[in-house]
SEKOL-932890 format. One record per residue (C-alpha): residue in one letter; x, y, z. Coordinates in steps of 0.05 Angstrom, whole numbers, plus 5000, padded with zeros to 4 digits. Layout:
REM residues N
resn u v w
A X Y Z $
...
This chain:
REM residues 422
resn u v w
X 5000 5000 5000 $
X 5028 5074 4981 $
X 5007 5125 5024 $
X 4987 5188 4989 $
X 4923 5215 5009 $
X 4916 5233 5081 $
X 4851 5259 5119 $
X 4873 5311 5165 $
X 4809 5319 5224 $
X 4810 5385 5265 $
X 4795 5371 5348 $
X 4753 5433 5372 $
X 4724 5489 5345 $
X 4775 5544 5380 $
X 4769 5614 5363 $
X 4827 5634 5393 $
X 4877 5610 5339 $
X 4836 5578 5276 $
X 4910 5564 5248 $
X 4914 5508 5299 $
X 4923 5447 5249 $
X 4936 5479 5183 $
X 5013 5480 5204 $
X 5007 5397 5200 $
X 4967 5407 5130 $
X 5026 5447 5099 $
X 5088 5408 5120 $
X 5047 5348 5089 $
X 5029 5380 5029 $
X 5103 5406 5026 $
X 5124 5336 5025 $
X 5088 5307 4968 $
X 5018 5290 5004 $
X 4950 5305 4981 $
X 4922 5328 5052 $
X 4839 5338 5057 $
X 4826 5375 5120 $
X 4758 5366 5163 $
X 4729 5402 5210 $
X 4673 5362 5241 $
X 4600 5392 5256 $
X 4571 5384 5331 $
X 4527 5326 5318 $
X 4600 5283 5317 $
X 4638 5330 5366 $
X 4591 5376 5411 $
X 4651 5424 5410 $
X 4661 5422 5336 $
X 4646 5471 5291 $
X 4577 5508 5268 $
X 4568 5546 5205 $
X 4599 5606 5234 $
X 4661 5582 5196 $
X 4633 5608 5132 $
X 4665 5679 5172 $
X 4737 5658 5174 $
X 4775 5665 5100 $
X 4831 5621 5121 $
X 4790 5561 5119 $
X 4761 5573 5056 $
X 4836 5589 5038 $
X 4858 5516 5054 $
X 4804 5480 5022 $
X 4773 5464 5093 $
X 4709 5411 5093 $
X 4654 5430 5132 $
X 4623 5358 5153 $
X 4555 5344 5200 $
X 4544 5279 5182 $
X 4587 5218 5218 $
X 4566 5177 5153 $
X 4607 5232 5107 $
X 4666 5219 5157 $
X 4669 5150 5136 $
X 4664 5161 5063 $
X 4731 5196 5063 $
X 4757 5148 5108 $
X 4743 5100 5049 $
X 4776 5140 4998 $
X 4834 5162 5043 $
X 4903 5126 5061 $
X 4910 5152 5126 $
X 4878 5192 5181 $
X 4906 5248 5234 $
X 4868 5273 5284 $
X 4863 5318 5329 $
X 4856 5282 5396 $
X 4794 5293 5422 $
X 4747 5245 5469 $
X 4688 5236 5409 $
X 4727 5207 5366 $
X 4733 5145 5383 $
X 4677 5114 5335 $
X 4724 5151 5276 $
X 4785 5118 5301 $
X 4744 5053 5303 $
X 4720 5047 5236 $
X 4793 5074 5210 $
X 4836 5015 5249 $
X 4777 4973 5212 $
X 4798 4989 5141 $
X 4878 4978 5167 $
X 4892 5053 5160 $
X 4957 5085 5191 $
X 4924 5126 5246 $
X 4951 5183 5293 $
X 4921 5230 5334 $
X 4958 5298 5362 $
X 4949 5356 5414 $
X 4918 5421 5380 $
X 4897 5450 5442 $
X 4914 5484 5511 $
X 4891 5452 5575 $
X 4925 5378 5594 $
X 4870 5325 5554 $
X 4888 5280 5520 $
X 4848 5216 5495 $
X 4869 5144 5470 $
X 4825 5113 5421 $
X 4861 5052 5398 $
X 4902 5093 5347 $
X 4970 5073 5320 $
X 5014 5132 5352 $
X 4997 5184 5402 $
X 5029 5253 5386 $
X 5032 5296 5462 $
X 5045 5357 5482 $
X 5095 5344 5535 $
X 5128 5284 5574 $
X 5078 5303 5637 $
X 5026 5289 5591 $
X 5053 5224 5572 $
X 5062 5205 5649 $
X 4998 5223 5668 $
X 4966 5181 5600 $
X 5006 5118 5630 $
X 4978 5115 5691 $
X 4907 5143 5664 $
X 4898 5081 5623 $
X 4937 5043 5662 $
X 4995 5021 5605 $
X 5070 4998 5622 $
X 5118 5047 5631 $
X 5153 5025 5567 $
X 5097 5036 5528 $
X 5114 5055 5462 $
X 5064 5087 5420 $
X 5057 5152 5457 $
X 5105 5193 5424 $
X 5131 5268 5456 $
X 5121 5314 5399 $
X 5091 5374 5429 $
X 5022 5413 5409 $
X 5007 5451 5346 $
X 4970 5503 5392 $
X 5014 5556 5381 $
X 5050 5531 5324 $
X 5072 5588 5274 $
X 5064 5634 5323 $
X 5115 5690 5352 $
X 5118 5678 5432 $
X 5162 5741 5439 $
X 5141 5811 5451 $
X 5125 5863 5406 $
X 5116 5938 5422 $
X 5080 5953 5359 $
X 5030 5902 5387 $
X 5025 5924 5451 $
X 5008 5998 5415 $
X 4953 5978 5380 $
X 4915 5933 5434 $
X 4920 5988 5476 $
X 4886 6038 5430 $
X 4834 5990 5409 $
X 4821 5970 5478 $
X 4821 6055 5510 $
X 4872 6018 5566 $
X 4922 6064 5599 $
X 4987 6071 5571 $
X 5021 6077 5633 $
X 4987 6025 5664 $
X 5012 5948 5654 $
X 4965 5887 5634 $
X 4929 5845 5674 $
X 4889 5785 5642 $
X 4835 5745 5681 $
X 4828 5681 5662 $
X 4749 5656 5689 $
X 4709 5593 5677 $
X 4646 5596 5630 $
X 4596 5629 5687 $
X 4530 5589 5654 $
X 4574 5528 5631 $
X 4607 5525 5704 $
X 4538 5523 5736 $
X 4514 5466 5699 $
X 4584 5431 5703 $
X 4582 5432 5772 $
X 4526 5388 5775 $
X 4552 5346 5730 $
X 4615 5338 5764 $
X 4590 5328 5844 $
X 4523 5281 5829 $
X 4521 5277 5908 $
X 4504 5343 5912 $
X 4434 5378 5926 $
X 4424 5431 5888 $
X 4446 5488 5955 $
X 4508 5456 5955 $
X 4519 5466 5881 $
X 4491 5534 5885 $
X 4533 5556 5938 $
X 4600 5529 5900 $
X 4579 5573 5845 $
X 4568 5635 5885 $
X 4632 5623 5926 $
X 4670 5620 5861 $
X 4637 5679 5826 $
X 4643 5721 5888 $
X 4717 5714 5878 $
X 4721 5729 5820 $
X 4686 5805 5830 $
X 4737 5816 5880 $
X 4794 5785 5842 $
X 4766 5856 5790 $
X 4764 5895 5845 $
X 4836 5887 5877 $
X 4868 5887 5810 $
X 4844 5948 5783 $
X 4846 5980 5864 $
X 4935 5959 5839 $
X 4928 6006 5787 $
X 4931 5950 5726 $
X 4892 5945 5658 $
X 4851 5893 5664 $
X 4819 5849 5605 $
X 4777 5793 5616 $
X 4795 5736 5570 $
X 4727 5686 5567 $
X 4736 5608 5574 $
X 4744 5577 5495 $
X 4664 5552 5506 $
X 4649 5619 5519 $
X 4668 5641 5456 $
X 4632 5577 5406 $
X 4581 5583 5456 $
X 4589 5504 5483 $
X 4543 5495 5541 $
X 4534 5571 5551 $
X 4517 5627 5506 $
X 4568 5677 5488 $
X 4518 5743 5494 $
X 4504 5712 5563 $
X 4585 5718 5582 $
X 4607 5785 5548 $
X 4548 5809 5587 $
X 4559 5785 5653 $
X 4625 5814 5650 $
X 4616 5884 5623 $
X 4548 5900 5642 $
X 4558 5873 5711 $
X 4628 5872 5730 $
X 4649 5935 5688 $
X 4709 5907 5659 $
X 4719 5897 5586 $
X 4727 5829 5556 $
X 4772 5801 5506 $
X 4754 5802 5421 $
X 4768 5730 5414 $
X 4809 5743 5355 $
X 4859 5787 5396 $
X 4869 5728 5438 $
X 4949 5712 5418 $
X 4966 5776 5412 $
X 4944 5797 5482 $
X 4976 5731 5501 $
X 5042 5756 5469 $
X 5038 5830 5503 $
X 4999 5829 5577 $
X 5039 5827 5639 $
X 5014 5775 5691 $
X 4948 5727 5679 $
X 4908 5709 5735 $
X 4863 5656 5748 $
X 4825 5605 5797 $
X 4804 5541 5770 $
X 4837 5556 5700 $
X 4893 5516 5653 $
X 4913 5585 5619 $
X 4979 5584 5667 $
X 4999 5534 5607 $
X 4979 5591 5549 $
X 5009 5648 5589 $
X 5068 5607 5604 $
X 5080 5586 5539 $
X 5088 5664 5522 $
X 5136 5665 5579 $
X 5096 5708 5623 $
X 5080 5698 5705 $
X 5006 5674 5727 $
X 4979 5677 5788 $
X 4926 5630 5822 $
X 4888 5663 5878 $
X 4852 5617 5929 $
X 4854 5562 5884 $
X 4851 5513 5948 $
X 4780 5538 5963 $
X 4747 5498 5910 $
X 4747 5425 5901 $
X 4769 5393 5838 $
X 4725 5343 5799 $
X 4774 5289 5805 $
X 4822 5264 5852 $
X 4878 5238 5816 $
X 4948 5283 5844 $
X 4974 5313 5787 $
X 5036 5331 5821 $
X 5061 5263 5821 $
X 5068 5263 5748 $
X 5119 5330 5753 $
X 5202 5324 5738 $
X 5202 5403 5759 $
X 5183 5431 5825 $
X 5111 5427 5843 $
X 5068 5487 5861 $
X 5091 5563 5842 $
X 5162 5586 5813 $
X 5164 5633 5865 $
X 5185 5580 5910 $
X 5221 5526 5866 $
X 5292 5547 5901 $
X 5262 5551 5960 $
X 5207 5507 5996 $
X 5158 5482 5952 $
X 5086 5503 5959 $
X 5049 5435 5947 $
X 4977 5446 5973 $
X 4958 5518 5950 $
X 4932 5493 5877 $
X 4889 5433 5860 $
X 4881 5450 5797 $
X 4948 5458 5759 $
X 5008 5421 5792 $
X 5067 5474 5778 $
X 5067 5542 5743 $
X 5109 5601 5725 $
X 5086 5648 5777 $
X 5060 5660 5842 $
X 4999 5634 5893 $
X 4950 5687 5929 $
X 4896 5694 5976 $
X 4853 5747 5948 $
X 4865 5800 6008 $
X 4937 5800 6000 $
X 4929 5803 5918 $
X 4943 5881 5913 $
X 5002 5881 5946 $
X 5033 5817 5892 $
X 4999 5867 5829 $
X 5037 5924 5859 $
X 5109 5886 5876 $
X 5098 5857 5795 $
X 5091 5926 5771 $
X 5143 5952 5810 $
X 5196 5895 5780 $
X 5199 5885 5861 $
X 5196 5810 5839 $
X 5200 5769 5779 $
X 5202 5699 5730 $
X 5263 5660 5734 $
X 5279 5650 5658 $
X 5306 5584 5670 $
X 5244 5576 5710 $
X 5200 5593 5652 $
X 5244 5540 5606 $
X 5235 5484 5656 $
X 5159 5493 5652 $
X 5162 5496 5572 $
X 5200 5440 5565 $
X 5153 5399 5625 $
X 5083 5423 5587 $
X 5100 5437 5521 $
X 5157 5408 5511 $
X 5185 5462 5460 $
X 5152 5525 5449 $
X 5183 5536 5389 $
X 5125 5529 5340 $
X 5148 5471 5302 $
X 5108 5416 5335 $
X 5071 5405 5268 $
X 5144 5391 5230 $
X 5155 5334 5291 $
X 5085 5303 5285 $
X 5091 5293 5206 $
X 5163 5260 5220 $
X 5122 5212 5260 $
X 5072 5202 5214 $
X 5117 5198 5155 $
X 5153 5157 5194 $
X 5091 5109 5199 $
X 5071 5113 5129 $
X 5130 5074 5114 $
X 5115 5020 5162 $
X 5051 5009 5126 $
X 5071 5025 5064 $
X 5134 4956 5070 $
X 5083 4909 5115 $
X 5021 4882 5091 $
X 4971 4917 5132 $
X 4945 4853 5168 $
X 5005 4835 5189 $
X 5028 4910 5216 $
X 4966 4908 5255 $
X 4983 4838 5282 $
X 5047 4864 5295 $
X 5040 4924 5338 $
X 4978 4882 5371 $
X 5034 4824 5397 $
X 5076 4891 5416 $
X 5024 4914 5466 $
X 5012 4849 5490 $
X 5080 4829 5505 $
């Protein structure tokens, strides 16, 4: 079999950076492949995409399929070589009825947060070697499991992570912020999809207790508004991703809740990576966007994070090669029980009443990053952030091509089976 045709199937619908797989499309392409690229409607992913794509030139640009219909996906399975996907936890049906027709199959990280699924494909492209760790003991594989494959994400691939003045300029213009005021960016659940996912996520609890989680957390955040603008900061409110596609919540719904009732001005989705590139701290409770802001080597700060309880139990500090908890206190004494949900972050731990005085030390250059600090926790979550993932996930599935393409299929499959067995 000759590999030539490869279906390329986009994870999430993410506003924030629509250039998220295309990298993976072009080194393929640029390499001799004839690459058709999905991106699957929410009756097969209920994150995937709506029509609202018909907005967005680039897809159009790269000949990108709009598909509703699981059916369709299988069609072009048929008349495909090979599939990549975007990992993502509905697609295991597609990865299913690909492994049936003895197609190479591979799925990647396009996305922030930690997830990751494993749906029986070939190779598993990661972001990072934590992710890999925790993925082990997850699905409870042998350390010398070999199909999961430390590539890094295409999140940010293609993408400048340095700073840029002229950017800076014109966000602040187009935003009316205060030039000689620094940028701080909050980082909040989805208000309306955190309500309902609280129930979701604590069945044992009656609906008091679930409203009272909600109005604990929400309280927080006004005052998390308060104290950083009372520090003299900007401050820009950057909505959760399902804010945005309106996934469980409804984007009118969000913007509002912020700026009509909170007075603080929220983020244009599409300015999302340049305000990554230019703000000066993130902040953040229950949030994963330490990885995004780190990743643009800036400092985030969790504030009370060890208020709320986390939907699962599992430690993710054990999985960790760097120090656990804040970079503030890597050299020092770790602090291991201020954050439940991220296990180790460039930056710095409050309680919201001593919050104004961390703003005001930040802005005064009283304290700051480590760089080597900030390249530990690239290399332990993203494992480079140089924006080439998309170049090392093609080598890999290159790389697999021409196991297929010099083993009858049957006995490849039989082959890597006996592998995972033994």
């Amino acid at each position: 079999m000759i590999v030539e045709n490869i279906l390329l199937l986009a994870s999430r619908f993410l506003k924030e950076n629509l250039n998220k797989e295309i990298q993976i499309k072009k080194v393929l392409e640029n390499n001799n492949f004839n690459v058709t690229y999905v991106l699957p409607g929410r009756r097969i992913n209920k994150n995937g995409f709506t029509d609202d794509i018909k907005k967005y030139s680039i897809y159009k640009d790269n000949s990108a399929l709009y598909i509703e219909d699981l059916s369709q996906i299988y069609s072009l399975i048929n008349k495909h070589d090979a599939v990549l996907l975007g990992s993502w936890k509905e697609y295991e049906q597609i990865v299913e009825y690909s492994k049936k027709g003895v197609k190479p199959t591979i799925n990647f990280n396009s996305t922030g947060g930690l997830d990751h699924w494993l749906h029986g494909e070939d190779i598993y492209c990661v972001k990072s070697e934590f992710v890999k760790k925790h993925l082990i003991f997850k699905y409870n594989l042998d350390n010398n499991y070999k199909n999961i494959v430390v590539t890094g994400s295409t999140m940010y691939d293609g993408i400048n992570n340095s700073y840029d003045l002229k950017i800076r300029n014109d966000l602040y213009k187009r935003y009316n912020l205060s030039e000689n005021k620094p940028l701080a960016v909050f980082f909040p659940k989805a208000i309306e999809g955190m309500r309902k996912k609280v129930r979701i996520w604590f069945k044992d609890w009656d609906e008091k207790e679930c409203q009272l989680y909600n109005n604990k957390l929400e309280e927080l955040y006004q005052n998390i508004i308060i104290k950083t603008k009372n520090s003299g900061y900007n401050l820009i409110v950057k909505m959760h991703p399902t804010a945005y596609t309106s996934y469980m919540t409804n984007s009118k719904f969000e913007k509002d809740y912020w700026e009509n009732n909170n007075n603080v001005k929220t983020l244009k989705v599409e300015d999302t990576i340049n305000c990554l590139q230019i703000l000066d701290v993130g902040l953040g409770v229950n949030s994963h966007s330490a990885l995004d802001v780190g990743f643009f080597n800036k400092p985030f700060i969790y504030i009370d994070s060890n208020k709320f309880r986390t939907p699962k139990d599992i430690n993710l500090q054990q999985f960790c090669t760097i120090p656990v908890g804040p970079s503030s206190h890597w050299d020092r004494r770790p602090l291991v029980d201020v954050n439940p949900w991220f296990p180790s972050w460039c930056g710095y731990f409050s309680k919201i009443d001593n919050l104004e005085k961390l703003l005001n030390d930040i802005k005064e250059n009283k304290i700051k990053i480590n760089k080597t600090h900030v390249e530990m926790f690239n290399s332990e979550f993203w494992h480079k952030n140089d924006g080439r993932s998309s170049n090392r996930i093609s080598k890999v599935a290159m790389k697999l091509f021409s196991d297929y393409e010099s083993i009858p299929g049957y006995k490849y499959t039989f082959r890597k089976l006996l592998n995972r067995i033994i």
